[in-house]
C-alpha positions as CSV (number, residue, x, y, z in Angstrom):
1,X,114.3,154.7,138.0
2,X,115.4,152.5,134.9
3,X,112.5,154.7,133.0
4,X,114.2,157.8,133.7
5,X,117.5,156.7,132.4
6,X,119.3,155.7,136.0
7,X,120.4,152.2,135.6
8,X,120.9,150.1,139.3
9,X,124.2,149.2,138.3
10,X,125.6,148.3,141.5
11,X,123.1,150.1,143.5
12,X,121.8,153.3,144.9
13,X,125.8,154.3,144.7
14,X,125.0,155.1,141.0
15,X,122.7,157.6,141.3
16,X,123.7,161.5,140.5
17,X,123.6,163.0,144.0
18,X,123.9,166.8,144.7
19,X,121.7,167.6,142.4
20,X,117.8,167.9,140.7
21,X,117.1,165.3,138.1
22,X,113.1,165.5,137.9
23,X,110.0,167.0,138.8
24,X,106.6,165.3,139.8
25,X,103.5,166.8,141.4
26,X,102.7,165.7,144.6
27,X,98.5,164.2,144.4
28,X,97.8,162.6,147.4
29,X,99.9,162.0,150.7
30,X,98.4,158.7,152.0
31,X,98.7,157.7,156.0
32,X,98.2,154.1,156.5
33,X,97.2,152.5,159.8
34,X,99.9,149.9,159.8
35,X,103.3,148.5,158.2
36,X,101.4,145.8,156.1
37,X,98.7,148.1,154.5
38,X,101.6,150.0,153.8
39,X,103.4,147.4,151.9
40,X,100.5,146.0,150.2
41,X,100.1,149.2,148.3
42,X,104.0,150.4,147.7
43,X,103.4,150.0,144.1
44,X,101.3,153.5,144.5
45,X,103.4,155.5,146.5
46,X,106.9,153.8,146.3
47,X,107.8,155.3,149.8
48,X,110.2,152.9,152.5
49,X,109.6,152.6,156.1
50,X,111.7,156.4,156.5
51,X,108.8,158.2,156.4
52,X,106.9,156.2,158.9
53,X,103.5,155.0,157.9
54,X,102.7,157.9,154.5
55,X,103.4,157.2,151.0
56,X,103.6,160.4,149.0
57,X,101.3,159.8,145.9
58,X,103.5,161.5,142.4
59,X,101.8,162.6,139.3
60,X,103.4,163.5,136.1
61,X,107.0,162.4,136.9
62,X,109.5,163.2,134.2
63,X,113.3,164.0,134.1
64,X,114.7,167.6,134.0
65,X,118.1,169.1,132.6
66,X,120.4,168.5,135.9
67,X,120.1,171.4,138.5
68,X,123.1,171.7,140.7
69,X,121.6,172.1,144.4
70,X,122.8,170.5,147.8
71,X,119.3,169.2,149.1
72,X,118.0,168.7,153.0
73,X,116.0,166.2,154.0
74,X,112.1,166.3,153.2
75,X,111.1,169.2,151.5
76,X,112.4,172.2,150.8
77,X,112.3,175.5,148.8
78,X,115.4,176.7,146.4
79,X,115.8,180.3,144.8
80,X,115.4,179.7,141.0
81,X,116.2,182.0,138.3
82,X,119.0,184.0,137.8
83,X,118.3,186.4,140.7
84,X,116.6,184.2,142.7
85,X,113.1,185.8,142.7
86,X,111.0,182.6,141.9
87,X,111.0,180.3,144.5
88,X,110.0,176.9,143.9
89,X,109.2,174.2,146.1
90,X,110.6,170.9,146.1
């Protein structure tokens, strides 16, 4: 997160919430067999324990102009442009 410009401070608590800070494309979602596999290769997917055993493989990370949105758990769609025709998924 550091790369991006969101310094740890004292935590998660410092990150901009309510909001869109980034885009990445999604590559690869990877289901492991167990916990340990898992682990061994968070480096790659950077996913916790919340999303059971997957790690969601990002490409092409990098930071946007902040989007005001309230967000949902997972992933979602959101009306972009000024009339909302284009919908992209996040």
């Amino acid at each position: 997160m550091e790369k991006f410009g969101f310094g740890f401070g004292s935590g998660f608590s410092e990150l901009p919430t309510g909001c869109i800070v980034g885009k990445a494309r999604l590559v690869e979602v990877k289901h492991y067999k167990d916990k340990e596999e898992h682990a061994l290769d968070r480096e790659r997917h950077l996913a916790d324990d919340a999303w059971g055993n997957y790690g969601f493989v990002l490409s092409g990370a990098e930071r946007t102009k902040v989007i005001e949105c309230k967000g949902k758990l997972g992933f979602w769609e959101i009306d972009a442009g000024k009339e909302g025709r284009n919908k992209k998924r996040i």
